[in-house]
C-alpha positions as CSV (number, residue, x, y, z in Angstrom):
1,X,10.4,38.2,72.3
2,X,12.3,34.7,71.9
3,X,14.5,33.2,74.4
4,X,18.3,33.6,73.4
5,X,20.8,32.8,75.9
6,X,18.3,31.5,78.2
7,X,16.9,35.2,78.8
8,X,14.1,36.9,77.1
9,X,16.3,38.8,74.6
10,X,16.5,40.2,70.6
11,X,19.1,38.9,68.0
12,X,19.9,42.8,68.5
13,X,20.5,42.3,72.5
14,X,22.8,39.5,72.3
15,X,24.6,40.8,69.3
16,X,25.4,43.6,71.4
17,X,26.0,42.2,74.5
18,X,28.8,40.0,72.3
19,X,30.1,43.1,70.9
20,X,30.6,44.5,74.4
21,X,32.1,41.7,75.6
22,X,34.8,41.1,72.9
23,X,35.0,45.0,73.1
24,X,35.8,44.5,76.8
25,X,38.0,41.4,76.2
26,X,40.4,43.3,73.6
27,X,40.9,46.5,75.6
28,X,42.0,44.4,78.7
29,X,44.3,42.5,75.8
30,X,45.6,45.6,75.2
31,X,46.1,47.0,78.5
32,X,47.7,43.6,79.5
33,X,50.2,44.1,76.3
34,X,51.4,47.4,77.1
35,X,51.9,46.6,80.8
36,X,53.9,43.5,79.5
37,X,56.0,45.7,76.9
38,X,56.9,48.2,79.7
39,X,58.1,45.5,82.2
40,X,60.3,44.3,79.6
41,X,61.7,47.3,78.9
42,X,62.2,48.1,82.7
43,X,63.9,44.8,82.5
44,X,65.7,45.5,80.1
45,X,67.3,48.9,81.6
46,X,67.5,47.1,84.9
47,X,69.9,44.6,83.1
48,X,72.0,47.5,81.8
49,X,72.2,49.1,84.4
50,X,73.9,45.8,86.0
51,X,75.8,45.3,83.4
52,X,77.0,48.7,82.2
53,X,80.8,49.2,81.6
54,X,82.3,52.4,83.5
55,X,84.4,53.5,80.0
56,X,87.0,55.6,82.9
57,X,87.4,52.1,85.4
58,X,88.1,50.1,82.2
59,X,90.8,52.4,81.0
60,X,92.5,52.2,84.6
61,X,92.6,48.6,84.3
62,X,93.9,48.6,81.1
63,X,96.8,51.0,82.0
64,X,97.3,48.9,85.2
65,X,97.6,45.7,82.9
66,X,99.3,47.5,80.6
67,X,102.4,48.3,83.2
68,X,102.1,45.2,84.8
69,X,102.5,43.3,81.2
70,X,106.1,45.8,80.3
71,X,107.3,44.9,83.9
72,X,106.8,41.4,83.7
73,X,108.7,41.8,79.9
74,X,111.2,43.5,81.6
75,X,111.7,40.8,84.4
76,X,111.6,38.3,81.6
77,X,114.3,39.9,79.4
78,X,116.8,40.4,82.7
79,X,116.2,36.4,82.7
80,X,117.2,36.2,79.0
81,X,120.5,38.2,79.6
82,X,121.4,36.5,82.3
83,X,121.1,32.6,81.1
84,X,122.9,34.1,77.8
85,X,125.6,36.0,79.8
86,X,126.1,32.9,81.6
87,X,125.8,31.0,78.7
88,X,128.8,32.9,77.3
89,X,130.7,32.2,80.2
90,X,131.6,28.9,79.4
């Protein structure tokens, strides 16, 4: 037997014991990966959750704006009459 890695072992013995280890090494690379890709995408649902748009609020608002905006032409137009009417007057 010759000493390889400061043990009494074979080419064949540490050319295993490599291939175990990078065996070893890679499947916890993988693991690791795939519990990285699924806390991005919880991350990523968490965020849209958050930041989701309810389609029937955002229609409210918009008719709410919408009447607000023709009231505030209305009030703007009884303006315009008036300075014109009195305008006229002179």
């Amino acid at each position: 037997n010759k000493m390889m890695d400061g043990k009494s072992s074979t080419l064949i013995d540490v050319y295993h014991n490599l291939n175990t280890e990078v065996g070893l090494k890679s499947a916890t690379a993988n693991r690791l990966a795939s519990v990285a890709r699924l806390e991005h995408e919880a991350a990523q649902e968490r965020v849209a959750s958050i930041a989701g748009v309810n389609l029937d609020e955002e229609a409210a608002n918009m008719m709410k704006f919408q009447q607000a905006y023709m009231a505030s032409s209305r009030v703007m137009q009884a303006a315009n009459d008036t300075f014109n009417t009195i305008l006229q007057l002179r």
